[in-house]
N, CA, C and O atoms as a DFTB+ gen file, in Angstrom:
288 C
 N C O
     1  1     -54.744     -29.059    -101.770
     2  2     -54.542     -28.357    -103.023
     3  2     -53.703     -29.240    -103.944
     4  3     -52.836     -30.045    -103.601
     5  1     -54.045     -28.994    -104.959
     6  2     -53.195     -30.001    -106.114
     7  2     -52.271     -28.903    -106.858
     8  3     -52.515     -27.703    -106.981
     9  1     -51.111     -29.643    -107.339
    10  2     -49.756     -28.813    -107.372
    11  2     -49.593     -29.933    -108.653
    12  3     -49.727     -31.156    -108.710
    13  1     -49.126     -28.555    -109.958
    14  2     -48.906     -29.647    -111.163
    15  2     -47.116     -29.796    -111.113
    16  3     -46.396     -28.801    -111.031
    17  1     -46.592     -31.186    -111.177
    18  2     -45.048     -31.653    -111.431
    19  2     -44.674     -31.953    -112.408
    20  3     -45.656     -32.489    -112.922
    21  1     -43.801     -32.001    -113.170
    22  2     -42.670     -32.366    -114.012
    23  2     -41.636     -33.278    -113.467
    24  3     -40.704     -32.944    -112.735
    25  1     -41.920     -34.541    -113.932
    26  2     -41.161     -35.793    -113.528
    27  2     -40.095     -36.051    -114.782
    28  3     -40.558     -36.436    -115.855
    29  1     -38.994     -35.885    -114.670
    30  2     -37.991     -36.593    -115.853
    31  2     -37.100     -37.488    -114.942
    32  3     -36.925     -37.377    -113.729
    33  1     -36.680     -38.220    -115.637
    34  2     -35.677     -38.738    -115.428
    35  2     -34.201     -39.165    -115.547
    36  3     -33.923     -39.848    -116.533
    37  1     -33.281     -38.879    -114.738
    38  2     -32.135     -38.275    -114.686
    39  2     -30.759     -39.532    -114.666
    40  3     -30.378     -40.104    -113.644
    41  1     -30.322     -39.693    -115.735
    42  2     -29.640     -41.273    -116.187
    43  2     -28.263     -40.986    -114.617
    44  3     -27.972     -41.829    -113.768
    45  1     -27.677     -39.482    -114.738
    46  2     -26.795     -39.584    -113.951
    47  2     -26.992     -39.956    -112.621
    48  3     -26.159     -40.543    -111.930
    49  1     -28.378     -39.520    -112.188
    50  2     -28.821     -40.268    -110.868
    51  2     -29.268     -41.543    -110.235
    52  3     -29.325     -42.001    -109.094
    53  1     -29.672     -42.070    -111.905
    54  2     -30.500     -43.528    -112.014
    55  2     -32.188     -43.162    -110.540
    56  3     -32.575     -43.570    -109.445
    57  1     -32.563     -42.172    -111.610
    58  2     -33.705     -41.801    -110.649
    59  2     -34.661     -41.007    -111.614
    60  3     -34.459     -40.792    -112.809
    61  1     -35.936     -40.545    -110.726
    62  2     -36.441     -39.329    -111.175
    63  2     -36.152     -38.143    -110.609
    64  3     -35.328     -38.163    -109.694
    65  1     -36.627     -37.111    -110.927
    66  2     -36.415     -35.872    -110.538
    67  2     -37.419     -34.913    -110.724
    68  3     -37.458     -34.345    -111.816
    69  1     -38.408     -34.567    -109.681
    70  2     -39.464     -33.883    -109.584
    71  2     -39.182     -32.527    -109.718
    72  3     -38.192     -32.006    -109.205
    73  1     -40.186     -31.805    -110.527
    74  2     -40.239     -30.160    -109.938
    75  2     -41.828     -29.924    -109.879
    76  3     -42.698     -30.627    -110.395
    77  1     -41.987     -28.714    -109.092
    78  2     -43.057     -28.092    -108.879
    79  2     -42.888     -26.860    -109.242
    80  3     -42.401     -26.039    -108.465
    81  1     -43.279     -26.540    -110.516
    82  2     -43.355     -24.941    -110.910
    83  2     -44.240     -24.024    -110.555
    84  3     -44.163     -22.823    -110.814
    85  1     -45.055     -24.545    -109.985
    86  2     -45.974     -23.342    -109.141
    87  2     -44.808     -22.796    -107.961
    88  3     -44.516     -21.609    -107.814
    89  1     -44.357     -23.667    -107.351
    90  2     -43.515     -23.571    -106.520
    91  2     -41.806     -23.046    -106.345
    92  3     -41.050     -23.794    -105.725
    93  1     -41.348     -21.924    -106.842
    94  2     -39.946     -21.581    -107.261
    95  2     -39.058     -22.305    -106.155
    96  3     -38.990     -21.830    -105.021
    97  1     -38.208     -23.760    -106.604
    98  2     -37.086     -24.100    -105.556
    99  2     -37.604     -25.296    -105.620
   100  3     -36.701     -26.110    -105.428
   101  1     -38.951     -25.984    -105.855
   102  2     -38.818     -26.631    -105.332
   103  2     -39.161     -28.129    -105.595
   104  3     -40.214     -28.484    -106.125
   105  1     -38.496     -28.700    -105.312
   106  2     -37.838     -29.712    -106.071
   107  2     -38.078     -31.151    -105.041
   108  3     -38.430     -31.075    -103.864
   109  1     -37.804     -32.430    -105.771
   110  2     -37.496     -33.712    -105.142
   111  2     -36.754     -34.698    -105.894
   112  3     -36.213     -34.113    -106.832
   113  1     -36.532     -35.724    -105.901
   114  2     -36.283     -36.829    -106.356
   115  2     -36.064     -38.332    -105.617
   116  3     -35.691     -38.456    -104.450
   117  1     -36.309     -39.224    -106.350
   118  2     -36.231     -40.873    -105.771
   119  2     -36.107     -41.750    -106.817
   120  3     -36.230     -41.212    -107.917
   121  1     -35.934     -42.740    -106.821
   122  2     -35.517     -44.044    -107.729
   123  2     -36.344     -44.277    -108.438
   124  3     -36.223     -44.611    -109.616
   125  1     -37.639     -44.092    -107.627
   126  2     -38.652     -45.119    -108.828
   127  2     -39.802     -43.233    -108.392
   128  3     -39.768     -42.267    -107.631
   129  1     -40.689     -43.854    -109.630
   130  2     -41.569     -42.611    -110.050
   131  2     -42.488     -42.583    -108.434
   132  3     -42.557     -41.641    -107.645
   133  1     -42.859     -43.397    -108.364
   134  2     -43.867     -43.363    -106.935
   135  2     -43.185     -42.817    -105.561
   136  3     -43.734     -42.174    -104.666
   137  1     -41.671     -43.305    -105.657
   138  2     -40.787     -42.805    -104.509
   139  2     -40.223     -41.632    -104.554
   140  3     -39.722     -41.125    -103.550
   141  1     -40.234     -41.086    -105.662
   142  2     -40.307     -39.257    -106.234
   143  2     -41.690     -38.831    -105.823
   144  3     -41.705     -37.846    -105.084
   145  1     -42.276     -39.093    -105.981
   146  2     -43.589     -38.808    -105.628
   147  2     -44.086     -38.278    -104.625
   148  3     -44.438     -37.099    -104.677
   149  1     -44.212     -38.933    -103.622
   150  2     -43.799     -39.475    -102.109
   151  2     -43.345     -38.035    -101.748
   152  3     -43.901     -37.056    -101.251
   153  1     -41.489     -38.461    -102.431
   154  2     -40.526     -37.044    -101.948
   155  2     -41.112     -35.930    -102.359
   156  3     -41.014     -35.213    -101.363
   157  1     -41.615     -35.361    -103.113
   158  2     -42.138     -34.438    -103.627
   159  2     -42.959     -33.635    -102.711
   160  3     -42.718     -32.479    -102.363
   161  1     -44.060     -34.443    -102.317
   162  2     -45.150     -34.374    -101.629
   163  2     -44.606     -33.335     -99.838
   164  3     -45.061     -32.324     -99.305
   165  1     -43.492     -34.276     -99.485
   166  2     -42.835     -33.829     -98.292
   167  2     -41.753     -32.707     -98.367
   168  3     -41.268     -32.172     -97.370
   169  1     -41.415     -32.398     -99.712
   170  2     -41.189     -31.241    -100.010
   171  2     -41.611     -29.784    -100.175
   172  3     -41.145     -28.664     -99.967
   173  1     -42.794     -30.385    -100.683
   174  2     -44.347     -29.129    -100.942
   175  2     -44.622     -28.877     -99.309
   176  3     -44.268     -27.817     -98.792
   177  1     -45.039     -29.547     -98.820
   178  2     -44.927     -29.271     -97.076
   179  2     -44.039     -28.614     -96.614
   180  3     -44.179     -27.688     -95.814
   181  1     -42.954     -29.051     -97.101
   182  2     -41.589     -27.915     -96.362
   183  2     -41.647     -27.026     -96.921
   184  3     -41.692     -26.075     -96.141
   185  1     -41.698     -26.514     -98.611
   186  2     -41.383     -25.690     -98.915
   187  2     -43.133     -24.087     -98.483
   188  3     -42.996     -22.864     -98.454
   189  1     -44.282     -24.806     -98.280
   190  2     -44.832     -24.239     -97.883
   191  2     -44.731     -23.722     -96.374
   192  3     -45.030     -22.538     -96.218
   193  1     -44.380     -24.391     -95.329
   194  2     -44.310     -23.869     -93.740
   195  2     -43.118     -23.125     -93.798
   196  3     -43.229     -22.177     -93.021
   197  1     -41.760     -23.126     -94.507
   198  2     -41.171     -22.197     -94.745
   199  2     -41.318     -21.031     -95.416
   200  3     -40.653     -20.007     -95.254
   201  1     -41.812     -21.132     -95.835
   202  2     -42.492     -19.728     -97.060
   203  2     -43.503     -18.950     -96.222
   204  3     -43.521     -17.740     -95.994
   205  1     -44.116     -19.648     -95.923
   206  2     -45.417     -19.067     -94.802
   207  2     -44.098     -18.536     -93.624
   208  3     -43.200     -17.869     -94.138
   209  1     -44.029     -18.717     -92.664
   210  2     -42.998     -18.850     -91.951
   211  2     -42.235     -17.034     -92.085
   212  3     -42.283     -16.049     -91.350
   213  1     -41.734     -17.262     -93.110
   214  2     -41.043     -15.991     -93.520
   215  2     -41.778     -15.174     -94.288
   216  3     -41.059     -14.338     -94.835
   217  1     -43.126     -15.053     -94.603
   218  2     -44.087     -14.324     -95.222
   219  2     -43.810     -14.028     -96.470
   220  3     -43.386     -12.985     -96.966
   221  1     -44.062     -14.949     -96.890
   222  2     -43.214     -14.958     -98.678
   223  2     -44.069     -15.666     -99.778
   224  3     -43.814     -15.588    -100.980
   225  1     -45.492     -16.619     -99.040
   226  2     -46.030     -17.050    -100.158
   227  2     -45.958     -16.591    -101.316
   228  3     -46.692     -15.608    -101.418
   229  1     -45.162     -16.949    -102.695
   230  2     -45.457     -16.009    -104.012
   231  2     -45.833     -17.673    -104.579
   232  3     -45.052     -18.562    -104.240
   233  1     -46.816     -17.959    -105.278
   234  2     -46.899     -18.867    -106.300
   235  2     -46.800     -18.362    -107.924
   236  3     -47.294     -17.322    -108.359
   237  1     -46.206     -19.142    -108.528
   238  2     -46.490     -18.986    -110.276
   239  2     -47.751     -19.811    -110.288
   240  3     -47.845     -20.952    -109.835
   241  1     -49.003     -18.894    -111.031
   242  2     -50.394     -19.293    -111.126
   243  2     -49.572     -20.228    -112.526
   244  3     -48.382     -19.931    -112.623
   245  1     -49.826     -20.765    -113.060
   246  2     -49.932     -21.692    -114.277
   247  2     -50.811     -22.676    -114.529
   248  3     -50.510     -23.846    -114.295
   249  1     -52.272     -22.248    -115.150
   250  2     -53.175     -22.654    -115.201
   251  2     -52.928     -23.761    -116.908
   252  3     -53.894     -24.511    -117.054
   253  1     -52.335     -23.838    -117.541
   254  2     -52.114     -25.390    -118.024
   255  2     -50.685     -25.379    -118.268
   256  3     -50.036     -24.334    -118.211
   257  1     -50.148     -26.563    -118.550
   258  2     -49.197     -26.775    -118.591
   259  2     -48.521     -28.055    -119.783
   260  3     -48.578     -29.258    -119.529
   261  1     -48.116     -27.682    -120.630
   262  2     -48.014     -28.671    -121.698
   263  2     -46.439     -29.357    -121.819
   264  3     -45.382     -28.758    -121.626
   265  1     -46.593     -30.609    -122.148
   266  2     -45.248     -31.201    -122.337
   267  2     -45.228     -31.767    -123.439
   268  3     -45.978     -32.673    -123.804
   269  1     -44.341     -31.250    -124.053
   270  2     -43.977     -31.630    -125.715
   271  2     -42.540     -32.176    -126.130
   272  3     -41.726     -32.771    -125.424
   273  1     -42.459     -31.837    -127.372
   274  2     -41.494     -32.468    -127.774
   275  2     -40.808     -31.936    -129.088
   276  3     -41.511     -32.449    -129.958
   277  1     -39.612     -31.029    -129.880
   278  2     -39.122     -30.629    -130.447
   279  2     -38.577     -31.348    -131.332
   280  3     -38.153     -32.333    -130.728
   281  1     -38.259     -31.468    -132.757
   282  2     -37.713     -32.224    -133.383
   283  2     -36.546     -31.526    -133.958
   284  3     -36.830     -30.462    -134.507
   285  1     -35.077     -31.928    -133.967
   286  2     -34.235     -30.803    -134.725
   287  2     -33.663     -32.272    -136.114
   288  3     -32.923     -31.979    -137.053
């Protein structure tokens, strides 16, 4: 299954920082975008066998997802 992320990057960490919003919690991060990636991936695994686990699957359906940009 494909799981949409939000990659920013986080100066205080000198990294990225993944989320998965289908996914409430759940999160990764690594240095470089591919090594967030990676983490991410082994996160979605955990955060699914735990969820299953305790009978809790809830996903946020979010069928698109846009990233923009505000000007003030």
């Amino acid at each position: 299954m494909n799981y949409k992320v939000i990659i920013m990057y986080d100066k205080e960490y000198g990294g990225y920082v993944v989320d998965v919003p289908e996914l409430n919690g759940c999160m990764s991060q690594g240095k470089t975008i591919d090594k967030a990636l990676a983490n991410v991936k082994d996160a979605i695994e955990g955060w699914l066998l735990v969820e299953k686990k305790h009978n809790r699957l809830e996903f946020n359906e979010i069928k698109e997802l846009f990233v923009g940009e505000v000007a003030l």
